[in-house]
Backbone bond lengths (Angstrom), bond angles and torsions (degrees), N, CA, C in turn:
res aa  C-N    CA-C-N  psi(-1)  N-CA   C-N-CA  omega(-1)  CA-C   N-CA-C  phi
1 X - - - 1.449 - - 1.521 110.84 -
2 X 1.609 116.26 -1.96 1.615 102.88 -173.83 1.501 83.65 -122.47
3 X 1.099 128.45 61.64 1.232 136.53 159.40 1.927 112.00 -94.47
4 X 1.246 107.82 90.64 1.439 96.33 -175.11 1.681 115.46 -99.92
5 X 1.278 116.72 121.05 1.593 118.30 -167.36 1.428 119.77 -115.45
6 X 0.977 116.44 132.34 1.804 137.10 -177.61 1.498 115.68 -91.23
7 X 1.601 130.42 92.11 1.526 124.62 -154.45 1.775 79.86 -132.20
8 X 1.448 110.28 120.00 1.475 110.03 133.56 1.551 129.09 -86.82
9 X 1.312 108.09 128.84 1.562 107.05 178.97 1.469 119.12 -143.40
10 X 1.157 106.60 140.19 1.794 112.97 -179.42 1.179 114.20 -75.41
11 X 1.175 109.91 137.50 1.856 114.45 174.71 1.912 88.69 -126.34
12 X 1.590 80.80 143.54 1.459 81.81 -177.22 1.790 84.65 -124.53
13 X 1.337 108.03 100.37 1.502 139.56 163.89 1.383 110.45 -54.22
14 X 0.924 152.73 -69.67 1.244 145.62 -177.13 2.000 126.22 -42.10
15 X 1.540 86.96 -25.20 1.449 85.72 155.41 1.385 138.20 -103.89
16 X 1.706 110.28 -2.22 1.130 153.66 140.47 1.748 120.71 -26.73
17 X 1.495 104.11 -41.15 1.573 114.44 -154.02 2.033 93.49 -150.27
18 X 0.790 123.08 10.45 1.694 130.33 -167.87 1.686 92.69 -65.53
19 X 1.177 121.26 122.91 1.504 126.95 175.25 1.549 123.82 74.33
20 X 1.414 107.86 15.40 1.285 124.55 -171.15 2.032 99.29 -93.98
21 X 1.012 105.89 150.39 1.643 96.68 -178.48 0.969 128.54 -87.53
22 X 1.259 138.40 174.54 2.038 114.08 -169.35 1.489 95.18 -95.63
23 X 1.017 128.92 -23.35 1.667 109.56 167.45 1.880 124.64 -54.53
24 X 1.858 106.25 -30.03 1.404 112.20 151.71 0.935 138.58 -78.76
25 X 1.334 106.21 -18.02 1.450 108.82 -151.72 1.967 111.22 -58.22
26 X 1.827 97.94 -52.30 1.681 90.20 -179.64 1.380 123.03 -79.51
27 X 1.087 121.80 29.51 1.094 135.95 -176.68 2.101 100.66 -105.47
28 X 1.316 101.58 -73.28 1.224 108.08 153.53 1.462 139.03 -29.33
29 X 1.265 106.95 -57.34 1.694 110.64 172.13 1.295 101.44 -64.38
30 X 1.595 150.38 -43.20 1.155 149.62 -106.09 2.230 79.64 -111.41
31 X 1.618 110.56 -56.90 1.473 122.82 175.00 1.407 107.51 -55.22
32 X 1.454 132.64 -34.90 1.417 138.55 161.40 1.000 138.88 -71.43
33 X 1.249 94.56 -22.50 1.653 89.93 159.40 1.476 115.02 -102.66
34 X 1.544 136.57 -14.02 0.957 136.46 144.36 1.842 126.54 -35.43
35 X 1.217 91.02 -58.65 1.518 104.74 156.18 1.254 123.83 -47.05
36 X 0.959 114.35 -56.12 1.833 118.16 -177.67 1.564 95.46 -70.79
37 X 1.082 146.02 -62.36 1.453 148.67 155.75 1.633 114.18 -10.00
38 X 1.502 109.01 -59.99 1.301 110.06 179.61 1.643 118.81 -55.67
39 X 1.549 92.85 -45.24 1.467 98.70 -160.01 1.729 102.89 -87.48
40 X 1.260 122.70 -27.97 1.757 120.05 154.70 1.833 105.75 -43.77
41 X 0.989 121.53 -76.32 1.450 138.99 -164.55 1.209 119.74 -50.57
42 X 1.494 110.78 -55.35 1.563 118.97 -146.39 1.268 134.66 74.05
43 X 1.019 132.17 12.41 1.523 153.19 -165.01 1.799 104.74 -123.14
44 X 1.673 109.62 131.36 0.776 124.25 -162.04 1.994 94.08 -85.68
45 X 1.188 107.28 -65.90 1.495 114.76 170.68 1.552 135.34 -22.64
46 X 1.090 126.47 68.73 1.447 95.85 -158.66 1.838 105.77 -116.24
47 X 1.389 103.06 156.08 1.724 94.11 177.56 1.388 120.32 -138.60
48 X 0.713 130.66 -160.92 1.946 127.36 -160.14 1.394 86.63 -162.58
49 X 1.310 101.18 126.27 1.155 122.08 160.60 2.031 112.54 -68.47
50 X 1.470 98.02 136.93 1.086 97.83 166.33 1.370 150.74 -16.87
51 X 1.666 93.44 -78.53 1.597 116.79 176.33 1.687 96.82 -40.33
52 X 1.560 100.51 -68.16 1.846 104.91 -169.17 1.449 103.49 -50.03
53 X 1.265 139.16 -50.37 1.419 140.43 -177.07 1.841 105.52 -51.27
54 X 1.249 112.13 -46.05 1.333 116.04 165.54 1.638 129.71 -45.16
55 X 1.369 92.99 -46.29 1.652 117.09 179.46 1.155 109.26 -56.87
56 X 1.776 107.39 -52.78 1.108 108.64 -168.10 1.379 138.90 -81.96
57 X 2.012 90.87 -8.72 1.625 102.41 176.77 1.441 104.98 -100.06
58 X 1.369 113.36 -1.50 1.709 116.95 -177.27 1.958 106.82 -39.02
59 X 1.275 115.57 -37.21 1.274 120.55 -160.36 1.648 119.84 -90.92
60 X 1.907 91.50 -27.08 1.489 105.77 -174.62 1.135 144.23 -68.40
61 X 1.563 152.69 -125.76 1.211 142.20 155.06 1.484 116.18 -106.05
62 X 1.054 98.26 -61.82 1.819 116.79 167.46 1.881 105.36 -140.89
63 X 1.631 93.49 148.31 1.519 99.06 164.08 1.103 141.19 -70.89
64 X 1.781 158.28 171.17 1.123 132.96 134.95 1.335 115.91 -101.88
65 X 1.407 121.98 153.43 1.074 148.31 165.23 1.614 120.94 -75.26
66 X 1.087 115.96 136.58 1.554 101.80 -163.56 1.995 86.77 -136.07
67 X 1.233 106.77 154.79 1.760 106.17 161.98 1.660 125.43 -98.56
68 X 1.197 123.64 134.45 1.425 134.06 -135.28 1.824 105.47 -116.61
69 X 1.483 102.56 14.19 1.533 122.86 -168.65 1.908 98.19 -90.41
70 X 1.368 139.69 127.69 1.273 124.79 -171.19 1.827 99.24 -158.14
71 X 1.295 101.49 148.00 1.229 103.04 -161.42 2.055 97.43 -87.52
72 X 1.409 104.40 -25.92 1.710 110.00 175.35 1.246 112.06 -60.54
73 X 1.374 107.24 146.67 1.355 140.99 -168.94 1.466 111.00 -87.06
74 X 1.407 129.07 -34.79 1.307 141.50 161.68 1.659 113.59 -110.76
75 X 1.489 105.88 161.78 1.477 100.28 -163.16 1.772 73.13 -155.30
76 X 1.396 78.48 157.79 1.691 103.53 162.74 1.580 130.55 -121.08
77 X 1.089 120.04 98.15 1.751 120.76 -164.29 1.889 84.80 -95.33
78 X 1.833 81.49 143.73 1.582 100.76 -168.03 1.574 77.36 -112.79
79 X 1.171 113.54 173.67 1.872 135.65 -171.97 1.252 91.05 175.95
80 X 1.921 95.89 154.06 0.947 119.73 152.00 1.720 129.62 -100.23
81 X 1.496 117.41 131.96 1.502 119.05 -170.66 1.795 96.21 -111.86
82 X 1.043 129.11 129.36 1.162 143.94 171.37 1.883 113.28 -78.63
83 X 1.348 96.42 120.82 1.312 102.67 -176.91 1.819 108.02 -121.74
84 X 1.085 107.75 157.68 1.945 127.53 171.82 1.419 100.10 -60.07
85 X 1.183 106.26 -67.66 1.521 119.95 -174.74 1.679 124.33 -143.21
86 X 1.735 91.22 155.77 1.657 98.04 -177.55 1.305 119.07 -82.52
87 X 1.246 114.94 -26.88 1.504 120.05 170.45 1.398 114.70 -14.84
88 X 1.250 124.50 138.39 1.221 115.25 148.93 1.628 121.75 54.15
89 X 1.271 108.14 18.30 1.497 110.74 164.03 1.409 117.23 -64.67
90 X 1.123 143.60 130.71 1.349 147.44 97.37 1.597 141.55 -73.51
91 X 1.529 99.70 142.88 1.321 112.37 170.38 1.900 115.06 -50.96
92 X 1.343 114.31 123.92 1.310 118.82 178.84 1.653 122.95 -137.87
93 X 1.363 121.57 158.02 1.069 116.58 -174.74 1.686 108.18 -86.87
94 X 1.236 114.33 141.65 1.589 115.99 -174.04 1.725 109.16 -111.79
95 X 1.594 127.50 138.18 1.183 128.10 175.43 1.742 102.76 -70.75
96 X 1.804 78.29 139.32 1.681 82.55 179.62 1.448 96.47 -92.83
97 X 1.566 115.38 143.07 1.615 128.02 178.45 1.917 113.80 -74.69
């Protein structure tokens, strides 16, 4: 259980949310990628970094607010890492500093 792990991984969202309406849509991506989070990780906790939460409501109607209080011991923080290109992405393990 004190196994703590560092994974970048691509979600390709658009097939995630494809025909969904823009009044759902960030609402949707936001549970999907939670989802994809859970099931990478194993960790019930999961959180979104800001900035990306920003990104992702940049388009929407209004945000939600969620409470950040959790009884788990491990958590999973989602971010966004900016890449050149999609090519050839894989999911990888990252050194923790």
């Amino acid at each position: 259980m004190n196994d703590v792990i560092t994974q970048e991984c691509t979600i390709h969202l658009h097939k995630k949310v494809y025909g969904v309406k823009l009044k759902k849509k960030s609402p949707k991506t936001i549970r999907k990628i939670k989802l994809f989070a859970e099931k990478m990780m194993r960790t019930k906790d999961i959180r979104i970094d800001t900035k990306l939460k920003k990104h992702i409501w940049s388009k929407a109607f209004s945000p939600t607010y969620e409470d950040e209080g959790s009884p788990h011991k491990l958590y999973t923080l989602v971010s966004h890492v900016p890449c050149a290109s999609f090519k050839g992405l894989q999911t990888m393990n990252v050194e923790n500093e």
